[in-house]
N, C-alpha and C positions, 0 to 999 in steps of 0.2 A: 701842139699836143692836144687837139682836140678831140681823135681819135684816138691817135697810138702813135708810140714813137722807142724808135728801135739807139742800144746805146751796149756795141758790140755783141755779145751774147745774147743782152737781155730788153726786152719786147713788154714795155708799159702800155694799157689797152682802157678806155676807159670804163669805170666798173656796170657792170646792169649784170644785175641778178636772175634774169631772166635770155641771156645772150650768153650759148656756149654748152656745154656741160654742165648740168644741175650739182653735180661732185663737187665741181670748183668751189660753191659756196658753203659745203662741208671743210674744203681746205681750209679756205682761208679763215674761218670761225676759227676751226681747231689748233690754227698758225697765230691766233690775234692770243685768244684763253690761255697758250703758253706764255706771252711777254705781260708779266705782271706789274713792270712799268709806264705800261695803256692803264691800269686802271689804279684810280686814286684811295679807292675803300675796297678792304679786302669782300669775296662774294663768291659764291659758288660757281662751278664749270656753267652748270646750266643760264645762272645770271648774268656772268660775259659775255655768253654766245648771246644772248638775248642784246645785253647791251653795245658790241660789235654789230650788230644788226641790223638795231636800229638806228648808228652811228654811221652807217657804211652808207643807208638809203635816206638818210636824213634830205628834204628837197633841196635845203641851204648847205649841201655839203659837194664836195668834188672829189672821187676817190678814183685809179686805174689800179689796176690787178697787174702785178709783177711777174713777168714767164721768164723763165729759162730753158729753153727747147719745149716739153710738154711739161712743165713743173711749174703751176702755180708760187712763188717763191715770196714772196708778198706784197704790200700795198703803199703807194704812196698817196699823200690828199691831202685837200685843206677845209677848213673850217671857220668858225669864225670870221667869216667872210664880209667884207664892208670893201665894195668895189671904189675903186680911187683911192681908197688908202692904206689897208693893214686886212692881214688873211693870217690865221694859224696853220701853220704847217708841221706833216706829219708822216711819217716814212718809217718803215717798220718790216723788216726780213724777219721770217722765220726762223732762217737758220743761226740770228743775232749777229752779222757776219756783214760788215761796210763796205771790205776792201773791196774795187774793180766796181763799185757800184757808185762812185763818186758824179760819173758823166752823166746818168742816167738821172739823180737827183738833182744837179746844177739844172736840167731840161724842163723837168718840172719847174722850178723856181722860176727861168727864164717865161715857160708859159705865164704863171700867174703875173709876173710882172706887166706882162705883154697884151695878154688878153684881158685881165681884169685892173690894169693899167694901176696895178698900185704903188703907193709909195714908200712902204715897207713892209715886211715879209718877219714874221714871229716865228720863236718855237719855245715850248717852255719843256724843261727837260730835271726830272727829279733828281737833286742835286748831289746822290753817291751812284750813279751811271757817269761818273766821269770821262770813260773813255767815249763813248758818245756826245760829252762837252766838250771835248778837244778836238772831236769831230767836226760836228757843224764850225767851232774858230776854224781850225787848220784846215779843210779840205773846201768848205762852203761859204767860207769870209764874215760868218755871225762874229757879233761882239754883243758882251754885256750892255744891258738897259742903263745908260749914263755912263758907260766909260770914257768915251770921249769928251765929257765933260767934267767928269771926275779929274782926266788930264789936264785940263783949262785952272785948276783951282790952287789956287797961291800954295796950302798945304802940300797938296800930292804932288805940285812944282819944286816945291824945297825939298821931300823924301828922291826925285828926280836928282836934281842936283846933286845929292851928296851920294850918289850912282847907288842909290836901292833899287833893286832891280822891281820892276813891275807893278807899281804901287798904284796906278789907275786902274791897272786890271782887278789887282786882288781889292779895290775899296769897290767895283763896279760890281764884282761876283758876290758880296757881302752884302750888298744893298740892293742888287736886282733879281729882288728872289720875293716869290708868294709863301711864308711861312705857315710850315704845319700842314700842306696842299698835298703830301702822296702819303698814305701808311702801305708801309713793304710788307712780303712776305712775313717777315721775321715779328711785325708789330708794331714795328719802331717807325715815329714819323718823321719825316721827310719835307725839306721845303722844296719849291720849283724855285729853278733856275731861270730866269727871263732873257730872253737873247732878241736881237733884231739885226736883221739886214733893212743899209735902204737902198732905196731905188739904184744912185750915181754908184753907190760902191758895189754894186752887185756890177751896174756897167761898165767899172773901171776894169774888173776883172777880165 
């Protein structure tokens, strides 16, 4: 994926702001300023598009622009970049819309594992987007920060036993989280959810 990589319909390219249609980078601003789970402090149209901006071109950053036939449709990238070990990842449709777009984000993830040879792969994800936390578990193989070792713990062993269902999950989702880290539309704050793929289990897949 170092230029572009095709995943049925849809055609990930990587981003330059100056390659293509100068329009595109109206889109994709005005596609990012609608999802108000990009940004952590509320702030006006103008101050997104600014902060998408300079997020998109950041030199430590890695973004490709999402097509669907002639439709800019949105972005995937990572961040937080520390090659050999850990990258923040980040994928974002316009249209708020996962399904069919599962193969095309697994591709992504396979590149940064591959090329920047790391050992595991982040997302932190504001913890009432729910259905995009079921996401990344069910479709992309994330688990919470310590659940598997929340599973290893004599307690969460004995709630185990006496058949409680999912007791490493729900102590990993409670404990793997940056508190206080998104305020939403409405006012109300929000903690991030912390997730990690590594490396073997991304490959078992």
């Amino acid at each position: 994926m170092t230029e572009e990589v095709s995943a049925g319909q849809y055609l990930a390219v990587m981003y330059n702001p100056f390659v293509g249609n100068p329009a595109k980078n109206d889109t994709i601003l005005d596609g990012c300023v609608n999802l108000p789970n990009l940004f952590p402090l509320p702030g006006t149209i103008q101050e997104r598009r600014i902060i998408i901006a300079s997020w998109l071109t950041h030199p430590e950053h890695l973004f490709w622009e999402v097509w669907r036939g002639g439709n800019v449709i949105g972005i995937l990238g990572l961040s937080r970049i520390i090659r050999g070990l850990d990258a923040l990842g980040h994928f974002a449709f316009f249209d708020r819309q996962l399904v069919g777009r599962r193969t095309l984000v697994l591709k992504m993830m396979h590149w940064a594992f591959e090329q920047l040879q790391l050992r595991r792969l982040s997302v932190e994800i504001p913890d009432h987007l729910d259905p995009l936390i079921r996401f990344c578990r069910a479709k992309l193989g994330f688990r919470y920060e310590g659940e598997l070792l929340a599973a290893q713990h004599p307690v969460v062993m004995g709630l185990e036993a006496a058949r409680i269902n999912g007791p490493s999950r729900w102590t990993a989702r409670w404990g793997a989280r940056r508190e206080q880290m998104h305020c939403a539309a409405d006012g109300v704050w929000h903690d991030l959810v912390c997730l990690r793929l590594l490396r073997e289990e991304f490959e078992m897949r």
